[in-house]
C-alpha positions in Angstrom: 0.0 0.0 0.0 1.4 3.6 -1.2 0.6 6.7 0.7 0.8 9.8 -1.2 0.4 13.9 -0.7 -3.0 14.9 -1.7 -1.1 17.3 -4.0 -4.5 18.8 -5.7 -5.6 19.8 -2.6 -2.4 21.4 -1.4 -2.8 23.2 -4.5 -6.1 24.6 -3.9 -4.7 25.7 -0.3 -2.2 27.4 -1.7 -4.7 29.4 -3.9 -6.9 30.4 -1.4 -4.5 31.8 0.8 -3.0 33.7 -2.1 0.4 31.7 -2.2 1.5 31.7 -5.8 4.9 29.7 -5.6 6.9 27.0 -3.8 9.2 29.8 -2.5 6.6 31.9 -1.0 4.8 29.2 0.8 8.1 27.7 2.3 8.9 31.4 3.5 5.4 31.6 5.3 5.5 27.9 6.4 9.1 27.5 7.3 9.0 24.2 5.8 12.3 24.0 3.6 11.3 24.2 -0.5 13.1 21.0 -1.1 10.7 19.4 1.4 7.7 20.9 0.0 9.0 19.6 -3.6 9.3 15.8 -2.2 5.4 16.4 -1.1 4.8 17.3 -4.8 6.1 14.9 -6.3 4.4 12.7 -3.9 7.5 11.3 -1.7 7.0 10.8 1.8 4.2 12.3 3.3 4.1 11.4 6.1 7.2 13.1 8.9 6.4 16.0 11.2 7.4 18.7 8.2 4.5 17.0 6.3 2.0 18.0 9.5 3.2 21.7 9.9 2.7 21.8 6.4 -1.0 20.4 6.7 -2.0 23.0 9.9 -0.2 25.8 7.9 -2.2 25.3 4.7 -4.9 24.8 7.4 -5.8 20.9 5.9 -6.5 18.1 7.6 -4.0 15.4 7.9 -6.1 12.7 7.1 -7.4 14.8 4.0 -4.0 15.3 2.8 -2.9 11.4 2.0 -4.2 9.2 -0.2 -3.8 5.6 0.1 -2.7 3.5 -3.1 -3.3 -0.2 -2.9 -1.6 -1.5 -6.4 -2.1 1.7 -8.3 -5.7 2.1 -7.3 -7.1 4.1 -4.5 -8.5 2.8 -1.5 -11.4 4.3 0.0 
């Protein structure tokens, strides 16, 4: 089983709180831009950066991940 960023929905945080690139929300996170570029591209989701990333963004944790069983998503 693969766990994964909800990357869409970071996304759509990031628009709402009028956060345009990586650079700026890892300035008004303080979670590093190579960190917040592993979430992208959907590497490990799940470490304490991930979290203050989550409450920042103001998502929920259990919102943020998707779980992959053999390409498919599990509900």
């Amino acid at each position: 089983m693969a766990v994964k960023p909800n990357v869409k929905l970071f996304k759509k945080a990031m628009i709402d709180k009028d956060i345009n690139t990586i650079t700026e929300l890892a300035q008004q996170s303080g979670v590093s831009r190579p960190k917040i570029h592993e979430f992208f591209r959907e590497e490990s989701p799940l470490s304490s950066t991930f979290q203050r990333l989550c409450n920042f963004l103001e998502i929920d944790v259990n919102d943020a991940i998707i779980l992959e069983e053999d390409g498919d998503k599990v509900d």
